[in-house]
C-alpha positions as CSV (number, residue, x, y, z in Angstrom):
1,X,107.5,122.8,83.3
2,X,103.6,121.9,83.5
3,X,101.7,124.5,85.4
4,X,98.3,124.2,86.9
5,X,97.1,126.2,83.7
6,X,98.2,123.2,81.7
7,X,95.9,120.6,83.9
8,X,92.9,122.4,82.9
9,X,90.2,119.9,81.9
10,X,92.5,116.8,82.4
11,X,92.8,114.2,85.0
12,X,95.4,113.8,87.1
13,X,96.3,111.1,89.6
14,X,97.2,112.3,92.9
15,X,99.6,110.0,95.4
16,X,97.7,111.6,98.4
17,X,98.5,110.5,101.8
18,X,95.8,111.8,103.5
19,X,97.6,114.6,105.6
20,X,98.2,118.8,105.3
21,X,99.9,118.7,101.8
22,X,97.1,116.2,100.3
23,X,94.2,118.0,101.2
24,X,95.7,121.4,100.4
25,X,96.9,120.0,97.0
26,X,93.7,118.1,95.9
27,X,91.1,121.1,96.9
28,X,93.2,123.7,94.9
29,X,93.7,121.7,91.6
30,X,90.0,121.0,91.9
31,X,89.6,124.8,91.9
32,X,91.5,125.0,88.7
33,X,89.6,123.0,87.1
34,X,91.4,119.6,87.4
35,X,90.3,116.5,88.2
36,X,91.9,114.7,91.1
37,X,91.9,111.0,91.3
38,X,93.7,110.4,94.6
39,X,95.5,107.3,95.2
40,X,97.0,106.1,98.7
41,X,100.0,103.6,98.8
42,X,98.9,101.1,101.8
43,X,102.7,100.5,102.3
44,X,101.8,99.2,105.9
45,X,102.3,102.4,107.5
46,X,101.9,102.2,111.4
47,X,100.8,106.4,111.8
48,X,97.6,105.7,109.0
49,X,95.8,102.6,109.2
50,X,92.2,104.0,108.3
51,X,91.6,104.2,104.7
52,X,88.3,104.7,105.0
53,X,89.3,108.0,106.6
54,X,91.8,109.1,104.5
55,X,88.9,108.4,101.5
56,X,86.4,110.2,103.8
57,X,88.8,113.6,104.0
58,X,90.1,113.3,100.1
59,X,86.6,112.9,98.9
60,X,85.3,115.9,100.9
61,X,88.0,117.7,99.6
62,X,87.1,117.4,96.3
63,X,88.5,114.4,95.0
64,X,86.8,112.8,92.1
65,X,87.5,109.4,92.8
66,X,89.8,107.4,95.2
67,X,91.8,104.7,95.4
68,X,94.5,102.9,98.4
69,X,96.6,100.5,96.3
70,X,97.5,97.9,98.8
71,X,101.5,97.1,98.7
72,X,102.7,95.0,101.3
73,X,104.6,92.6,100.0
74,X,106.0,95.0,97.4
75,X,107.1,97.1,100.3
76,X,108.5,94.3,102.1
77,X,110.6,92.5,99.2
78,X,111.7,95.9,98.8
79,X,113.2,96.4,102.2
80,X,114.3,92.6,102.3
81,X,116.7,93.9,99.4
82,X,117.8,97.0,101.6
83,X,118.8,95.0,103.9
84,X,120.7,92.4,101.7
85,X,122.6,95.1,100.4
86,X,122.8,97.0,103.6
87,X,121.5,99.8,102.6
88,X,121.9,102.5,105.3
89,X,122.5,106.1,103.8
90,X,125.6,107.7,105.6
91,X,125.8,105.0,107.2
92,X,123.1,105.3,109.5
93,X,119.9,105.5,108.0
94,X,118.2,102.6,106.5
95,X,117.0,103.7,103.0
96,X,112.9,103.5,104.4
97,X,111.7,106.9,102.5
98,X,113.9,106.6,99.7
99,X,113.0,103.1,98.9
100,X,109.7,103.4,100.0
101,X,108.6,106.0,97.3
102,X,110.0,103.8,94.4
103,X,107.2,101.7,96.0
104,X,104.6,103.9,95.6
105,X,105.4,104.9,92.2
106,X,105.8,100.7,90.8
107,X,102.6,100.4,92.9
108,X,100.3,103.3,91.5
109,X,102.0,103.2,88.0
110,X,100.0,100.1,86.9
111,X,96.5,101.3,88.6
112,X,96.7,104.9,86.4
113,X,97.5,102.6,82.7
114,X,94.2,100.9,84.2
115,X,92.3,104.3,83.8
116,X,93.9,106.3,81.3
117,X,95.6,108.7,83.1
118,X,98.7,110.0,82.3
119,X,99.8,112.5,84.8
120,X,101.0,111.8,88.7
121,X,101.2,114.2,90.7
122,X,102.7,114.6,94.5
123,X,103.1,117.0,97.5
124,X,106.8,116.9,97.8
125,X,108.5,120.0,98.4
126,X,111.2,121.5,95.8
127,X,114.0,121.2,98.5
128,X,113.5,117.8,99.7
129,X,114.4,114.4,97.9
130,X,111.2,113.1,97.5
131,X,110.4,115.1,94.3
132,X,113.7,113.8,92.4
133,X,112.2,110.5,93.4
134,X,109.1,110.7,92.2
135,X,110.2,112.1,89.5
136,X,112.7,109.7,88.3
137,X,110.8,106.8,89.6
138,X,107.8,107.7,87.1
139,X,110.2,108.9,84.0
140,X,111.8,105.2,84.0
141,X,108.8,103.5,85.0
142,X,106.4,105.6,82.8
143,X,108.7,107.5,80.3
144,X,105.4,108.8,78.5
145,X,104.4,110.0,82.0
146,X,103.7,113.7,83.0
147,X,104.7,114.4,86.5
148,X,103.1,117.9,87.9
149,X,104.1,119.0,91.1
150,X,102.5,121.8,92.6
151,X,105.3,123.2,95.1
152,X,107.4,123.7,91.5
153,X,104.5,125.8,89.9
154,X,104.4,129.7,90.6
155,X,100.9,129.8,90.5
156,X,100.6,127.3,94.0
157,X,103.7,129.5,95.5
158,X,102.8,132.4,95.2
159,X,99.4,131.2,97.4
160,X,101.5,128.7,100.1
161,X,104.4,129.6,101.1
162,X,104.4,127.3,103.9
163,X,102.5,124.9,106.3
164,X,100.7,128.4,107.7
165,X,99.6,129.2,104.6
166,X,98.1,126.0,103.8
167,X,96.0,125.6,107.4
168,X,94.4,128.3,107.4
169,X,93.7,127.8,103.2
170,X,92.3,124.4,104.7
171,X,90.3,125.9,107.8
172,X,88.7,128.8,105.3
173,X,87.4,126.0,103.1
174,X,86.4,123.7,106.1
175,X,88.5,120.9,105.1
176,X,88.9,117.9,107.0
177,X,93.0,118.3,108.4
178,X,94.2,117.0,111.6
179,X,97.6,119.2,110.8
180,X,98.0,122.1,113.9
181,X,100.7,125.0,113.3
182,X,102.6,124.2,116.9
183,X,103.1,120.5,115.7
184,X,106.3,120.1,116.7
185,X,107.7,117.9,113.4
186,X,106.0,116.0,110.7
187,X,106.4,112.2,110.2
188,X,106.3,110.4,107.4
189,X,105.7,106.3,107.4
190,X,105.6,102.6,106.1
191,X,106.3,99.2,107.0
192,X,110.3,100.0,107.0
193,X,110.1,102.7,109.1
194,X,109.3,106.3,110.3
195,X,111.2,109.1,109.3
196,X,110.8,112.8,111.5
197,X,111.8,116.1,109.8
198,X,111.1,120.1,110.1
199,X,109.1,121.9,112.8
200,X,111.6,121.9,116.3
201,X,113.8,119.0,114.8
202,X,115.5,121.9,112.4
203,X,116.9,123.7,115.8
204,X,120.4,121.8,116.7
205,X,120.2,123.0,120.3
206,X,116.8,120.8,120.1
207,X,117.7,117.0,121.4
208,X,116.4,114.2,119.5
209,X,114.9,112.2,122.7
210,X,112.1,114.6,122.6
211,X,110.2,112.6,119.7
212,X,107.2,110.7,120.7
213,X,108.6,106.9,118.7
214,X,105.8,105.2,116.4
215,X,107.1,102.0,116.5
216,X,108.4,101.5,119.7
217,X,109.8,103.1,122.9
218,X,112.8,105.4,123.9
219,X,115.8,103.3,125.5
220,X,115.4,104.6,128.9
221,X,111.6,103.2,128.6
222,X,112.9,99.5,127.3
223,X,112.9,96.5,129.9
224,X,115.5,96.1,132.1
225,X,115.8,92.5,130.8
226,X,117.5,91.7,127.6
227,X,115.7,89.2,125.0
228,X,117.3,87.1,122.5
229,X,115.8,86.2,119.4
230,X,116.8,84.0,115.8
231,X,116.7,84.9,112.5
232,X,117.0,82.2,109.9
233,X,118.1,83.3,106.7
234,X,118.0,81.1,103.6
235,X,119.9,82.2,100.2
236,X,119.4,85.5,101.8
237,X,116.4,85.6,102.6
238,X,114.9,85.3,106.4
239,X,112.8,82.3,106.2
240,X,111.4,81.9,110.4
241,X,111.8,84.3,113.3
242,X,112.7,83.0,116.5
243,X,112.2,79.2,115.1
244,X,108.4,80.4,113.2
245,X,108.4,80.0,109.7
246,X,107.8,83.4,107.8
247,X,107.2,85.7,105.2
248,X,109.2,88.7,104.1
249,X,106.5,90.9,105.3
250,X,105.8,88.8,108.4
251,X,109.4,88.8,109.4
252,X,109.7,92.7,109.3
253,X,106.4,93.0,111.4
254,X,107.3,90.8,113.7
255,X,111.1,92.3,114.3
256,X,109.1,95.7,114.1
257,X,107.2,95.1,117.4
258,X,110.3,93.3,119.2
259,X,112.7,95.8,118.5
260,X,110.5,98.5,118.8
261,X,109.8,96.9,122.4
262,X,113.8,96.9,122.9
263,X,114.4,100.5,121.2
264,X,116.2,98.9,118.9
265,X,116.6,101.3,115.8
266,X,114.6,104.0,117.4
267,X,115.0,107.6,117.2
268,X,118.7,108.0,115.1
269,X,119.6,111.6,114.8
270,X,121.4,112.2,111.5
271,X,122.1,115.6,109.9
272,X,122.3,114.1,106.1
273,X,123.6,115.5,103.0
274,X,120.4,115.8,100.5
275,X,120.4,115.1,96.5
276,X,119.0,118.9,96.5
277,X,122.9,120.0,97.7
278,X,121.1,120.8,101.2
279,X,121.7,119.5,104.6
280,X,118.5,118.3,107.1
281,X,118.0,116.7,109.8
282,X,116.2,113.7,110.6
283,X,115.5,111.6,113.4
284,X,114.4,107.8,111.9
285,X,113.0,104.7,113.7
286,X,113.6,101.2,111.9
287,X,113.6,98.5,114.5
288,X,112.5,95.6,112.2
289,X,115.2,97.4,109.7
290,X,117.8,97.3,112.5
291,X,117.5,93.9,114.0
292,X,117.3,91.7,110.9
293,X,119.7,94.4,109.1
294,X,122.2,93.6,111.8
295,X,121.3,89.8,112.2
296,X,121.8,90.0,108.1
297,X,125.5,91.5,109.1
298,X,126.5,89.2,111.3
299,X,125.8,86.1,108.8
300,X,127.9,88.3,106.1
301,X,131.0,88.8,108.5
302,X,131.2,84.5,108.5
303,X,130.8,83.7,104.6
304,X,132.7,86.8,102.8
305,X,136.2,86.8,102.4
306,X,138.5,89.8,102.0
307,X,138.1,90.5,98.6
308,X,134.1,89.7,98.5
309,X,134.0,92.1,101.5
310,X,135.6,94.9,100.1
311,X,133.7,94.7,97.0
312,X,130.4,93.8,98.7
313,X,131.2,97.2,100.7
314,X,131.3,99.6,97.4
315,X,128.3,97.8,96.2
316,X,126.7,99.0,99.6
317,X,127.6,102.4,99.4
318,X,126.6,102.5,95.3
319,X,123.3,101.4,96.2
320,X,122.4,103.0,99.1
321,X,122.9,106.4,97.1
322,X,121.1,105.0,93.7
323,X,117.9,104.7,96.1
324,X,118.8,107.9,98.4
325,X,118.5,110.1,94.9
326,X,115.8,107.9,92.8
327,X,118.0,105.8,90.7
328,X,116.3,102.2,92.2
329,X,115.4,101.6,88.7
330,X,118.3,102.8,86.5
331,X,121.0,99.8,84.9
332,X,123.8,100.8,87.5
333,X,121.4,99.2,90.6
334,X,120.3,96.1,88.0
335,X,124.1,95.7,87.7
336,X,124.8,95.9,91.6
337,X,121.9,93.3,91.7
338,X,123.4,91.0,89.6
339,X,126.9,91.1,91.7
340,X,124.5,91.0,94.8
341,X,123.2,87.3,93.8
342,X,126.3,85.0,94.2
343,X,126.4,86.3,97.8
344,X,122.7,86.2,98.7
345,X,123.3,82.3,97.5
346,X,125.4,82.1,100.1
347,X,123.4,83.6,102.7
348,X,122.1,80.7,104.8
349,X,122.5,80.1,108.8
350,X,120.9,80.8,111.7
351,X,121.8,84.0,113.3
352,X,120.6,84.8,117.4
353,X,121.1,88.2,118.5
354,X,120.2,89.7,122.0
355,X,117.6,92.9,122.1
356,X,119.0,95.2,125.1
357,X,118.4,98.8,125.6
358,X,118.4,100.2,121.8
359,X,120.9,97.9,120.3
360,X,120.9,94.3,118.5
361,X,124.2,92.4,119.4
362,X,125.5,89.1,118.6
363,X,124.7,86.2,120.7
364,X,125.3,83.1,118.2
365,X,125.4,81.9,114.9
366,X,124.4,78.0,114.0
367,X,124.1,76.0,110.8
368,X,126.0,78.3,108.5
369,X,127.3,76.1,105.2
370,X,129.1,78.9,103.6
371,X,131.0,80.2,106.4
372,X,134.6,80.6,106.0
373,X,135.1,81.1,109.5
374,X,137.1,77.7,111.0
375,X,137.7,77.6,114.8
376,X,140.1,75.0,114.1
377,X,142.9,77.8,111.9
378,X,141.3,81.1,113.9
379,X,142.2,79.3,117.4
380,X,145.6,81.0,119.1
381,X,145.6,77.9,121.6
382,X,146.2,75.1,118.9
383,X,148.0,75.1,115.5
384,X,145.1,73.4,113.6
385,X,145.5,73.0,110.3
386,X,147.1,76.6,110.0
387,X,151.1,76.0,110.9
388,X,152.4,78.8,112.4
389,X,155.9,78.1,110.6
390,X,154.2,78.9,107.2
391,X,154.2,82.7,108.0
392,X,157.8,82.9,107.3
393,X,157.8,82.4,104.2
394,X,154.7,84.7,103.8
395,X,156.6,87.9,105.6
396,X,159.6,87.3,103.8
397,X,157.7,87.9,100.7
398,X,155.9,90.8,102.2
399,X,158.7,92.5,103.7
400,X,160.3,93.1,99.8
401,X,158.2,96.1,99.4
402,X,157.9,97.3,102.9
403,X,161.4,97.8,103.0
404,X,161.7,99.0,98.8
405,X,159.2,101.8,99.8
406,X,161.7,103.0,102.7
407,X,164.7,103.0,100.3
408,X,163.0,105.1,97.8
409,X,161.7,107.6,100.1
410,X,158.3,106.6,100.0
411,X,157.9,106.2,104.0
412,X,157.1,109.1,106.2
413,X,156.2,108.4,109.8
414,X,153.6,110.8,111.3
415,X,154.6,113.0,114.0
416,X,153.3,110.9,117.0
417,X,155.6,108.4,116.0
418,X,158.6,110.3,115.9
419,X,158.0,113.2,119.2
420,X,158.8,115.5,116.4
């Protein structure tokens, strides 16, 4: 394991977002003897929009040089690819943190080669998930990488053992935070989404609804009115927003501040199962996320059939943990890719959905070529070109095994259907 002993003399590149952890980090390596390039990921985040500032507080404290690597569309593709293979972790939460830091490593990978430096290091904590990301991120990307990070090494823990520690280390050298020990949870950011952890939010008997949303509002604060808007999605990919022709990154702004307007994907309460073998819990806001992720769902309920679905389902779950635990980069998620394409082909139509108090439902779909929906066979008022009379056949084939697995014992009826 490196150790701050090891850094001595060298350079080290620093993803620094400008907050507690970043300052802390950067002054005490500098003390060490280690020079700290810091480099910030402009990933669009909503909470930090000031560069200039978060250069401003690196530099004074004690950063040698700084640099914000400006990812935007990066970030967007990325989340354009979430939601193509609806990505939500557990099923609720859209992969915005765990994708997001695959971004930050791609994105500050190339600007370190630039200079010659060889070692990355981060503020991520040794329970969380973030440090198996960055970690495994920068082993693929960079395999001749060193990654340091400073809440592994005894040397830094032994001098924070928490968000206390590291205040007051800040205050006693005068350093430029904006972090307060009564915050009541930290946040962390990008254009995907914001994602709310520790400080009250660890208390179960604590509700959710007392976070102040970034992106949007609380549904009790949403209009009264509902508001219907269309994406169009060509070969999976949403090509105008309500009838404007658009870019990834565009798109995800722009269903960012109409959902966030609606509540839509705002403040999800999820007690998740980490990489770490911990549970946490998190409260997430992803309104652009949640209303083309959902538009994205309604297009894929008209063109897969039964057996697409089912395998387009695993290939969901598969990759929503490869990016949940770091492995965006590994062959499994280039494979799921590759299975991915022949349905993102098919991805084209128009899809209207209606913004009402937190949720994103369906309102219409139009100009879908792919679909295998028919109104024509699904209709129960006319036969169509489905004849009712061919189900016999069908059921007499079917009812072969249903009524083998009842002569061979293999049928047992639960007790709610017997009164037993």
């Amino acid at each position: 394991m490196t150790t701050v002993a090891d850094l001595k003399g060298q350079t080290v590149a620093f993803a620094a977002s400008g907050g507690l952890d970043s300052c802390t980090v950067t002054r005490w390596l500098t003390d060490h003897g280690v020079k700290v390039v810091c480099f910030t990921a402009d990933i669009a985040q909503p909470d930090e929009t000031d560069f200039g500032a978060i250069e401003k507080r690196m530099r004074a404290c004690g950063a040698a040089d700084y640099i914000a690597v400006k990812l935007h569309d990066m970030i967007a593709e990325s989340g354009i690819e979430v939601v193509q293979f609806q990505a939500r972790y557990e099923g609720a939460y859209w992969n915005t943190t765990g994708i997001g830091r695959h971004v930050i490593v791609a994105g500050i990978i190339p600007e370190m080669k630039k200079r010659g430096i060889k070692v990355l290091s981060h503020g991520a904590t040794g329970r969380g998930n973030d440090q198996v990301r960055f970690q495994l991120c920068t082993n693929m990307l960079a395999p001749e990488f060193t990654v340091y990070a400073p809440w592994r090494d005894d040397a830094f823990l032994k001098r924070f053992r928490g968000r206390s520690e590291m205040i007051d280390y800040c205050n006693s050298h005068k350093l430029p935070i904006t972090a307060s020990k009564d915050a009541p949870y930290s946040t962390d950011a990008n254009l995907l989404g914001l994602t709310h952890e520790a400080g009250k939010l660890e208390h179960l008997t604590t509700s959710p609804w007392f976070v102040t949303p970034g992106m949007g509002v609380l549904p009790k604060d949403a209009p009264d009115t509902p508001e219907t808007v269309t994406v169009r999605f060509e070969k999976g990919r949403p090509v105008a927003f309500n009838g404007k022709p658009t870019t990834a990154f565009q798109a995800i702004q722009a269903a960012n501040a109409i959902g966030g307007k609606h509540a839509v994907g705002i403040a999800t309460h999820l007690v998740e199962n980490r990489f770490v073998g911990i549970k946490s819990r998190g409260v997430y806001e992803a309104p652009g996320m949640e209303l083309i992720g959902n538009a994205y769902a309604f297009l894929l309920q008209l063109i897969l059939d039964r057996r697409s679905r089912e395998l387009f389902d695993q290939l969901s779950l598969f990759v929503s943990k490869q990016i949940y635990q770091g492995y965006g980069f590994d062959l499994g998620t280039h494979m799921a890719r590759s299975a991915i394409a022949p349905i993102n082909a098919l991805a084209t139509g128009t899809i209207a959905v209606k913004l009402y108090k937190g949720r994103a439902e369906f309102e219409s779909a139009a100009d879908v070529p792919h679909q295998m929906y028919s109104e024509a066979n699904a209709s129960m008022e006319a036969i169509g070109a489905f004849d009712h009379a061919d189900s016999e056949g069908f059921l007499r084939v079917l009812q072969v095994s249903a009524r083998a697995l009842a002569a061979n014992g293999h049928v047992t009826a639960p007790t709610w259907a017997t009164g037993k």
